[in-house]
N, CA, C and O atoms as a GROMACS GRO file, in nm:
protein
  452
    1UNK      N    1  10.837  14.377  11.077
    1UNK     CA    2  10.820  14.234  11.084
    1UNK      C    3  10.731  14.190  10.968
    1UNK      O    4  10.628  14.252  10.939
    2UNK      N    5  10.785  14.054  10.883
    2UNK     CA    6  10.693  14.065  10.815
    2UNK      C    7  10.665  13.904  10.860
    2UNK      O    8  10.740  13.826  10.919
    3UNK      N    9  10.508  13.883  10.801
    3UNK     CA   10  10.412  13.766  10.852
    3UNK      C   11  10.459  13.684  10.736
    3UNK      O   12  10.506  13.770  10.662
    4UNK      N   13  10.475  13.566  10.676
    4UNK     CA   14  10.450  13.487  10.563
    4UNK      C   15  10.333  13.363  10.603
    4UNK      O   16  10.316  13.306  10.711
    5UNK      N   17  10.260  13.347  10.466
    5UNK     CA   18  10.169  13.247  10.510
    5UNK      C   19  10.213  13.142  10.469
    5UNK      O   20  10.283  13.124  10.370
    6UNK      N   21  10.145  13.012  10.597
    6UNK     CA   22  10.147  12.906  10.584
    6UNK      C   23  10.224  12.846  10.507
    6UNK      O   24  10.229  12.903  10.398
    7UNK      N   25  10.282  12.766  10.514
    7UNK     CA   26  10.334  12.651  10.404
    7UNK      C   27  10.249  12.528  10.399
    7UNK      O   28  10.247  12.447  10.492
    8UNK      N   29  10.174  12.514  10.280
    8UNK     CA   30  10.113  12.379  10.279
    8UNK      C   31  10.168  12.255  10.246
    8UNK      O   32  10.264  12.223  10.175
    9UNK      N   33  10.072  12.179  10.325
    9UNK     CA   34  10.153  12.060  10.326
    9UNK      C   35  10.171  11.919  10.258
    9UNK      O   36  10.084  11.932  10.172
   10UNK      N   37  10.215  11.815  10.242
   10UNK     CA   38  10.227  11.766  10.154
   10UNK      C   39  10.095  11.660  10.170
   10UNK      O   40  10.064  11.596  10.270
   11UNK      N   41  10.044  11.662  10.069
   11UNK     CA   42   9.918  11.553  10.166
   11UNK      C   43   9.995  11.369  10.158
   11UNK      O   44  10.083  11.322  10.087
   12UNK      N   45   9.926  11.320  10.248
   12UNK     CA   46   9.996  11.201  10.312
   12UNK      C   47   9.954  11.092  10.232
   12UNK      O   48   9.831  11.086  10.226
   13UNK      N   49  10.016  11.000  10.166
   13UNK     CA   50  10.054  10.892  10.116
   13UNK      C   51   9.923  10.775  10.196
   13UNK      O   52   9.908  10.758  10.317
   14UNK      N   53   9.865  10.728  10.113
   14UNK     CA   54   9.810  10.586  10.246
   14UNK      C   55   9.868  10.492  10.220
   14UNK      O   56   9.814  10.396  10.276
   15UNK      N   57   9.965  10.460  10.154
   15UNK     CA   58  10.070  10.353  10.137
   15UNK      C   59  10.158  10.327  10.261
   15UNK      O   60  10.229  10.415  10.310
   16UNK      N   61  10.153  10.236  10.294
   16UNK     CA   62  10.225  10.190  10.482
   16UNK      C   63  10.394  10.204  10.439
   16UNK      O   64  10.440  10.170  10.331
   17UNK      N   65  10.473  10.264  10.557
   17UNK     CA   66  10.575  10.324  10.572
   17UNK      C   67  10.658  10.185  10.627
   17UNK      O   68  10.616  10.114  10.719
   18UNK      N   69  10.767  10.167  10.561
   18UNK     CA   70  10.817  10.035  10.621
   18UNK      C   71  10.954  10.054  10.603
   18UNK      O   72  11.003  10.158  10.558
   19UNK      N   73  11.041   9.914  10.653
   19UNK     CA   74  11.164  10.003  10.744
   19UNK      C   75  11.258   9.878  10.645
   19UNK      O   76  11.195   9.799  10.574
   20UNK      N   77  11.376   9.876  10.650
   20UNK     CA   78  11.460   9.792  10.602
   20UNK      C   79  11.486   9.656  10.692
   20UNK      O   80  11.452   9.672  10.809
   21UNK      N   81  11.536   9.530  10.663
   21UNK     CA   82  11.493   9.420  10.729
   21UNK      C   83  11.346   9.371  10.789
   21UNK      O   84  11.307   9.276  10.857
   22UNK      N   85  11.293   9.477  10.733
   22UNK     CA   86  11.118   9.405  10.780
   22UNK      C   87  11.090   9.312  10.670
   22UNK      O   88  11.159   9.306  10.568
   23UNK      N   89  10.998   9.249  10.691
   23UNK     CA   90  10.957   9.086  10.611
   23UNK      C   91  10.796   9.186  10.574
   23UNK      O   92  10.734   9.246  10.662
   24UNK      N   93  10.760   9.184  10.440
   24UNK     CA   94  10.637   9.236  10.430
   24UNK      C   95  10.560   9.093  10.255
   24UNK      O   96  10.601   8.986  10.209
   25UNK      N   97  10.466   9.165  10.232
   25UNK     CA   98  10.403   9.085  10.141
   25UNK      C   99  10.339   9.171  10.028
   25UNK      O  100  10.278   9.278  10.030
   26UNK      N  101  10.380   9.070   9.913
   26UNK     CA  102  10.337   9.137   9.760
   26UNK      C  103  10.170   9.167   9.771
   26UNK      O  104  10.095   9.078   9.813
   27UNK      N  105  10.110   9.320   9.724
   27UNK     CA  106   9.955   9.332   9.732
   27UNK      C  107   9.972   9.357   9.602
   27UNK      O  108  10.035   9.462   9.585
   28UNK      N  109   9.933   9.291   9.480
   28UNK     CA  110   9.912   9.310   9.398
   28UNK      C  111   9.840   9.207   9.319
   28UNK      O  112   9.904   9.104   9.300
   29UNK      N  113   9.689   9.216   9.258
   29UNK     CA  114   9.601   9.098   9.282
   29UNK      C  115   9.692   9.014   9.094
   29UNK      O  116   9.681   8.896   9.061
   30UNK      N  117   9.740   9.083   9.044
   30UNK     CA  118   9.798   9.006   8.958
   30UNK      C  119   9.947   8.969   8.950
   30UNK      O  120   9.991   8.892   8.864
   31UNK      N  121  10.010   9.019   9.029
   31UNK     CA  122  10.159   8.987   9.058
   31UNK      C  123  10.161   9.189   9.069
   31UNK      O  124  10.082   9.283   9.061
   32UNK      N  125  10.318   9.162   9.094
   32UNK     CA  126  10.425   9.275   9.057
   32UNK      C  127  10.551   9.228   9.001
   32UNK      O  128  10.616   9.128   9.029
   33UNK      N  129  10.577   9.350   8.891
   33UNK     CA  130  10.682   9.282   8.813
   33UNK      C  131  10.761   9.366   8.907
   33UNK      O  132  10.725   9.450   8.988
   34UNK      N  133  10.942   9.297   8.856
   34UNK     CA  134  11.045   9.372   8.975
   34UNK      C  135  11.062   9.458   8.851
   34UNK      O  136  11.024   9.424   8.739
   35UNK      N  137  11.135   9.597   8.887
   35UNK     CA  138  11.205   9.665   8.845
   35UNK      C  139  11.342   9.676   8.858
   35UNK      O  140  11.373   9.620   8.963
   36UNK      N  141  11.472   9.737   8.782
   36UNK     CA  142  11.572   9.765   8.809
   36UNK      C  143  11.624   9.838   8.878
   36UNK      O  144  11.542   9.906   8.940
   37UNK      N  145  11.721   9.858   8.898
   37UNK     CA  146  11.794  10.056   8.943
   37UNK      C  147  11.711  10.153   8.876
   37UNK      O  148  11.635  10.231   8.934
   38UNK      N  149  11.732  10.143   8.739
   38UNK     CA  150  11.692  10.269   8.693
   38UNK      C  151  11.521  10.293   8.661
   38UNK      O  152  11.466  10.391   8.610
   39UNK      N  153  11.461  10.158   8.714
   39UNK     CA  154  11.282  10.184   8.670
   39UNK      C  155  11.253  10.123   8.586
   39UNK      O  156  11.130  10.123   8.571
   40UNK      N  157  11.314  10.057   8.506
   40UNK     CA  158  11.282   9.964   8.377
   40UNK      C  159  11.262   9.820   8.427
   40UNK      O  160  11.352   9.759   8.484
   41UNK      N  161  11.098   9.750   8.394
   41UNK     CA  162  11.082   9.621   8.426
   41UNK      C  163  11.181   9.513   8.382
   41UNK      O  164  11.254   9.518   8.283
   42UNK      N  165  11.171   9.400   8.482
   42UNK     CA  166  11.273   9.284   8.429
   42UNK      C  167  11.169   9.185   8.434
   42UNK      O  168  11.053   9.224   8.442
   43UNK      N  169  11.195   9.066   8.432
   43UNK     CA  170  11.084   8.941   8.365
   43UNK      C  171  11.055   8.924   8.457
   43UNK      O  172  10.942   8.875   8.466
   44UNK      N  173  11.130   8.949   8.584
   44UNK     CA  174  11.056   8.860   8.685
   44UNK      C  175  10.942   8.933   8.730
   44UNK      O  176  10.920   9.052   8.705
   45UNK      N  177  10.857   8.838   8.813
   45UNK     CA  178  10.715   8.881   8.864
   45UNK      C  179  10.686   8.800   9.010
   45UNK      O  180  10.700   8.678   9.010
   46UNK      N  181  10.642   8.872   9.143
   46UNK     CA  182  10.591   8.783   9.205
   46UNK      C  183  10.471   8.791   9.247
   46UNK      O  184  10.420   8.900   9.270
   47UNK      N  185  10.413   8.689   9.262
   47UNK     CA  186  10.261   8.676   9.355
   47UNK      C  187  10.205   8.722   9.419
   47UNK      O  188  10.251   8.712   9.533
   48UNK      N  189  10.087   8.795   9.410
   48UNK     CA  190  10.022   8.834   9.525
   48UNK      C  191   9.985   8.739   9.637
   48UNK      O  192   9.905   8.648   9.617
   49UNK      N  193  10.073   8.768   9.818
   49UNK     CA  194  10.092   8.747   9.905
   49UNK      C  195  10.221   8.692   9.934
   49UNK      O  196  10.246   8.626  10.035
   50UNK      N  197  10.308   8.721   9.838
   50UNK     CA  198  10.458   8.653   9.817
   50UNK      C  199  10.496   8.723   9.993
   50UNK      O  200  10.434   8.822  10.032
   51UNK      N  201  10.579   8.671  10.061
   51UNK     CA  202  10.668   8.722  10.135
   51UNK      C  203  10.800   8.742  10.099
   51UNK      O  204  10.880   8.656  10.063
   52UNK      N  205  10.813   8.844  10.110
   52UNK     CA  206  10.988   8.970  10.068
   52UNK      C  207  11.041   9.031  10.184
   52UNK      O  208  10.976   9.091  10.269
   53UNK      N  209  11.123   9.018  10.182
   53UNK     CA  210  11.209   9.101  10.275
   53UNK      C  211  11.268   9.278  10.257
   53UNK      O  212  11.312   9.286  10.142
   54UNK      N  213  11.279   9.368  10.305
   54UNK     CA  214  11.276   9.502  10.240
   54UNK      C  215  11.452   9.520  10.254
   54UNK      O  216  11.509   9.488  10.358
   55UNK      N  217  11.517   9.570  10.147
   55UNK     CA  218  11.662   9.540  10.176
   55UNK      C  219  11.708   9.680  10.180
   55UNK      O  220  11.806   9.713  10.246
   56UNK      N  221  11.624   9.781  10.094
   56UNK     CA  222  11.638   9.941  10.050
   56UNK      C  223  11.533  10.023  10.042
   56UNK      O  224  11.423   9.977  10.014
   57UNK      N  225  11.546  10.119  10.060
   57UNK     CA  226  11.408  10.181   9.999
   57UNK      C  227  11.456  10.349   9.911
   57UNK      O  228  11.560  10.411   9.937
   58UNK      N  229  11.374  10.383   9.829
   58UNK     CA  230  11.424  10.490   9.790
   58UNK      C  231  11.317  10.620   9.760
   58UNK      O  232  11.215  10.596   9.696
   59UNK      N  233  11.340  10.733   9.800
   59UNK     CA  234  11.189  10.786   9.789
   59UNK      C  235  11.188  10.852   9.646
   59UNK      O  236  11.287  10.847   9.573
   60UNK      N  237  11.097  10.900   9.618
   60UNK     CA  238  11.129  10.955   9.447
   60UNK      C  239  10.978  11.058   9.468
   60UNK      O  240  10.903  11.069   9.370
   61UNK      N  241  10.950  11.115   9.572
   61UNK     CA  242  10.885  11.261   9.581
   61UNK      C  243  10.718  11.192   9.488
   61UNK      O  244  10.650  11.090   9.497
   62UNK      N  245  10.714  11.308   9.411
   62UNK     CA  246  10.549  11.269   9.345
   62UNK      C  247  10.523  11.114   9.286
   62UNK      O  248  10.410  11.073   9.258
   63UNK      N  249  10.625  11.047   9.273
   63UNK     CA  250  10.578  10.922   9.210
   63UNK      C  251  10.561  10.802   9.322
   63UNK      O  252  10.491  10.701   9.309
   64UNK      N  253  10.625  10.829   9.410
   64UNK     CA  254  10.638  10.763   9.559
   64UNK      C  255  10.789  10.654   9.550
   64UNK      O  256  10.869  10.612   9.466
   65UNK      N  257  10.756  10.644   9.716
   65UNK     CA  258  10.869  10.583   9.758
   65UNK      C  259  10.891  10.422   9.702
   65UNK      O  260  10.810  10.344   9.752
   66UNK      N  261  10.975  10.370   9.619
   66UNK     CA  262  10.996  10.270   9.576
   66UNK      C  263  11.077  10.164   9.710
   66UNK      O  264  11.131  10.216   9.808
   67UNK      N  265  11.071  10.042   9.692
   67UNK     CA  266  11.166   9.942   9.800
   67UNK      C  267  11.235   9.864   9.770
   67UNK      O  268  11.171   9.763   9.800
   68UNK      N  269  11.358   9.819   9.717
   68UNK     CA  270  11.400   9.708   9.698
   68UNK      C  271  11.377   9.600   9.799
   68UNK      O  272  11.390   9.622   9.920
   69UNK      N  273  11.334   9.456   9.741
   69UNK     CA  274  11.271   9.354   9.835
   69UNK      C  275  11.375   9.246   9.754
   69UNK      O  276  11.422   9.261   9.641
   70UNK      N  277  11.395   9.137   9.844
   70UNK     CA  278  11.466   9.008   9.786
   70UNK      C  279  11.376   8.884   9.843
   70UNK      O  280  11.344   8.876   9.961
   71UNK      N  281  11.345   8.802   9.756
   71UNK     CA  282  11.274   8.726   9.772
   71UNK      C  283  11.344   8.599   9.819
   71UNK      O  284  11.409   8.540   9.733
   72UNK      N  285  11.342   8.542   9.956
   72UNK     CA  286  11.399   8.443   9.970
   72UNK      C  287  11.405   8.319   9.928
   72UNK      O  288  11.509   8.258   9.951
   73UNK      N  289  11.300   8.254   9.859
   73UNK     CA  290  11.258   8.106   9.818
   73UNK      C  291  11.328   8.135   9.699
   73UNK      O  292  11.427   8.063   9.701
   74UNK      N  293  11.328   8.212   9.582
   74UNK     CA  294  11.375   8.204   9.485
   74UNK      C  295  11.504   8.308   9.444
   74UNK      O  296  11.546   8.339   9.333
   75UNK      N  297  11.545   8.347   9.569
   75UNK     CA  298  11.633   8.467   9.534
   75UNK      C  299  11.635   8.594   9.460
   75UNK      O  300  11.733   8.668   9.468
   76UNK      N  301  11.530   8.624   9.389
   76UNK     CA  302  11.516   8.765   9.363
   76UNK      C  303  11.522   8.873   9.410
   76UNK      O  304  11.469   8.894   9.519
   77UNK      N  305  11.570   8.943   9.362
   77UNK     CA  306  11.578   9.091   9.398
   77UNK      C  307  11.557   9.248   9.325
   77UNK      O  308  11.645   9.267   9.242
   78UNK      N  309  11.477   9.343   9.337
   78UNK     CA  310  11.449   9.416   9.247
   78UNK      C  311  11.379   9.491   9.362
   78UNK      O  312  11.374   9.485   9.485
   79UNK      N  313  11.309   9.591   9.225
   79UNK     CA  314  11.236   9.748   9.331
   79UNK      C  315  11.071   9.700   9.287
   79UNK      O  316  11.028   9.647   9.184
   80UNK      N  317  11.013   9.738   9.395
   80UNK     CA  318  10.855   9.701   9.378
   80UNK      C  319  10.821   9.918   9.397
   80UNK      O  320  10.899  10.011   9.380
   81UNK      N  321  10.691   9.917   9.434
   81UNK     CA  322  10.691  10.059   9.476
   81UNK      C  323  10.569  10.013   9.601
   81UNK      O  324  10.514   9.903   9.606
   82UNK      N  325  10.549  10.111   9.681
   82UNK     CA  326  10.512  10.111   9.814
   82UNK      C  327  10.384  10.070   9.775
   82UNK      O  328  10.354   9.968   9.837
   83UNK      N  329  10.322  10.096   9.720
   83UNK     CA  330  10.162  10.034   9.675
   83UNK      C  331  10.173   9.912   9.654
   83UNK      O  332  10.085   9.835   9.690
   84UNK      N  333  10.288   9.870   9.587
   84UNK     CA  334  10.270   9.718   9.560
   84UNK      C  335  10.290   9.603   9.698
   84UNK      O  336  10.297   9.481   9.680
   85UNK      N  337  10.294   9.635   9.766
   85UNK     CA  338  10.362   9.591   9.935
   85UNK      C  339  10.249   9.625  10.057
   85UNK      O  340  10.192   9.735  10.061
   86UNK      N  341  10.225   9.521  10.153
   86UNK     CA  342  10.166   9.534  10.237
   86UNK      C  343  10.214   9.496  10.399
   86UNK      O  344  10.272   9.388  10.394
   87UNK      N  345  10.211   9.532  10.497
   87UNK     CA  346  10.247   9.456  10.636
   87UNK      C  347  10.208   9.375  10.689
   87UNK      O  348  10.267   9.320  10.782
   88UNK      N  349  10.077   9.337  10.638
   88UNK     CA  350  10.018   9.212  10.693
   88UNK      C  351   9.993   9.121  10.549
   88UNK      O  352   9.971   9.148  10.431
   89UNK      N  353  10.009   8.993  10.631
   89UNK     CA  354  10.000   8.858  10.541
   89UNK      C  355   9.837   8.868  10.410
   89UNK      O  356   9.811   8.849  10.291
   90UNK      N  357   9.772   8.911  10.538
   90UNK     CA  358   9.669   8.907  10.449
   90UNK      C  359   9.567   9.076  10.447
   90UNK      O  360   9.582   9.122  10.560
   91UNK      N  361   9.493   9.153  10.380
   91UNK     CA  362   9.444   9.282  10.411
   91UNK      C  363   9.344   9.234  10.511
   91UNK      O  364   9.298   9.122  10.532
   92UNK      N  365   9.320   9.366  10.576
   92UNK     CA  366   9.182   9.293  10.677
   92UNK      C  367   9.132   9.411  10.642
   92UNK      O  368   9.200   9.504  10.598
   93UNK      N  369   8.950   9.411  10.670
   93UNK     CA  370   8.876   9.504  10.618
   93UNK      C  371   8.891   9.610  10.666
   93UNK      O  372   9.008   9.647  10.682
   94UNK      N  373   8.784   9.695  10.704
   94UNK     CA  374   8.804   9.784  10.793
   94UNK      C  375   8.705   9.727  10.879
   94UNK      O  376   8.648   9.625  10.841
   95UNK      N  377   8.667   9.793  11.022
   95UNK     CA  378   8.574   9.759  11.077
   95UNK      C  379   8.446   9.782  11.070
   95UNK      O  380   8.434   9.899  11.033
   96UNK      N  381   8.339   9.734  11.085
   96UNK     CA  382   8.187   9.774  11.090
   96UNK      C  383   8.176   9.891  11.200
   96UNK      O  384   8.201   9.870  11.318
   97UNK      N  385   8.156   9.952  11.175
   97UNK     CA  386   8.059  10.046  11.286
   97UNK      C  387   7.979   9.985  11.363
   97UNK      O  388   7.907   9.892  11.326
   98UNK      N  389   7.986  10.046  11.516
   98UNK     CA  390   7.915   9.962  11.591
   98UNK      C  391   7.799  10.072  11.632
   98UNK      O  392   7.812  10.186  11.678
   99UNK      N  393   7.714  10.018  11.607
   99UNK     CA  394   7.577  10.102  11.664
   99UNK      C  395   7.513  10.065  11.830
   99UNK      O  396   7.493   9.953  11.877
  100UNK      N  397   7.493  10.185  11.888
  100UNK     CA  398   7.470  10.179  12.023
  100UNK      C  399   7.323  10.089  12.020
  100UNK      O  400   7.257  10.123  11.921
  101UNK      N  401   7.257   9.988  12.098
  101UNK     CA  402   7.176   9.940  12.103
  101UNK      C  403   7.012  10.054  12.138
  101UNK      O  404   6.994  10.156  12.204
  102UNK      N  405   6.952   9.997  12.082
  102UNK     CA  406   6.843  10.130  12.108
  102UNK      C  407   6.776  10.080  12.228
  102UNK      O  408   6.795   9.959  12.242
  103UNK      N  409   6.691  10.142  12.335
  103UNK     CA  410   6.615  10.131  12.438
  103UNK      C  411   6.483  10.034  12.400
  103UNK      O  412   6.442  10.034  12.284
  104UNK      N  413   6.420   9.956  12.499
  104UNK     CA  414   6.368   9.867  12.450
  104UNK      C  415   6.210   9.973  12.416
  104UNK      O  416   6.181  10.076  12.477
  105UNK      N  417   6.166   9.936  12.354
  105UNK     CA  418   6.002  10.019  12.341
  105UNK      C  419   5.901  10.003  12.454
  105UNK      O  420   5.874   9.904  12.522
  106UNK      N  421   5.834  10.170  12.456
  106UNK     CA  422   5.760  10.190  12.522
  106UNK      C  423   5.790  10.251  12.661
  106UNK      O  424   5.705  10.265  12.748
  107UNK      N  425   5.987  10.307  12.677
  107UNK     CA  426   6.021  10.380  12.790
  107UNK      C  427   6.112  10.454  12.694
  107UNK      O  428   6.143  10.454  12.574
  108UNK      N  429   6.144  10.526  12.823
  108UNK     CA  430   6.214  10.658  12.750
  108UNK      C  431   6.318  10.613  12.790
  108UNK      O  432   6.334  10.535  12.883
  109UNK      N  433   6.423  10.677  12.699
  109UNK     CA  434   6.622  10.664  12.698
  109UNK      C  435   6.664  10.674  12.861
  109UNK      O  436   6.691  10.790  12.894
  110UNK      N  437   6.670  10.617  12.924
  110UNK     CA  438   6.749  10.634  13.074
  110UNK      C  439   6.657  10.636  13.173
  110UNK      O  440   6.685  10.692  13.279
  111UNK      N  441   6.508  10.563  13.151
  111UNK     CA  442   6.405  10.578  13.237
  111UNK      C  443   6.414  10.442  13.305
  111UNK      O  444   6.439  10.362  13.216
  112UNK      N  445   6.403  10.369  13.442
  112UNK     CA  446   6.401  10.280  13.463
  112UNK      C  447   6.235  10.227  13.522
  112UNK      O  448   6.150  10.306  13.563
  113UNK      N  449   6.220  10.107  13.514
  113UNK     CA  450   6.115  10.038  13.556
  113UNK      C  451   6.062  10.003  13.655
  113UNK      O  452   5.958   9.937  13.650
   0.00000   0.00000   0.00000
């Protein structure tokens, strides 16, 4: 019998995973230009917080998964890449840490009065 080790794994993307017919929004604080089929920019550009619709997506391994999006107000259509795209309208932070309140002074942690 022989043992083989591990296969490591691919480390994970933090770019949000999104599906075709979902409605998502441009994150890109200066626009994103569209791309073609083959990866080469075209003139157009949209706005950061544009809403797009996802029509394709295509993965391309180390460079990441690209999406074709069509823009409804003006009809465009082209490939953004997964970084450039978000699921919510707007980012929200992360949360604060919440710190447990400390005991009031002059008793001990769980002592009552």
């Amino acid at each position: 019998m022989v043992l083989l080790p591990p296969r490591a794994s691919a480390p994970r993307s933090k770019n949000p995973v999104l599906r075709v017919g979902q409605r998502v929004f441009v994150s890109a604080e200066r626009g994103a230009v569209l791309t073609d089929d083959a990866g080469h920019d075209t003139p157009h550009r949209l706005a950061d917080g544009a809403e797009v619709e996802i029509v394709a997506w295509r993965p391309r391994g180390a460079t990441g998964t690209r999406y074709r999006i069509h823009s409804r107000p003006d009809g465009l259509e082209g490939w953004l890449q997964a970084g450039e795209l978000r699921a919510a309208a707007i980012e929200t932070p992360a949360p604060e840490p919440t710190v447990p309140p400390s005991p009031p002074a002059g008793r001990k942690f769980g002592q009552r009065r």
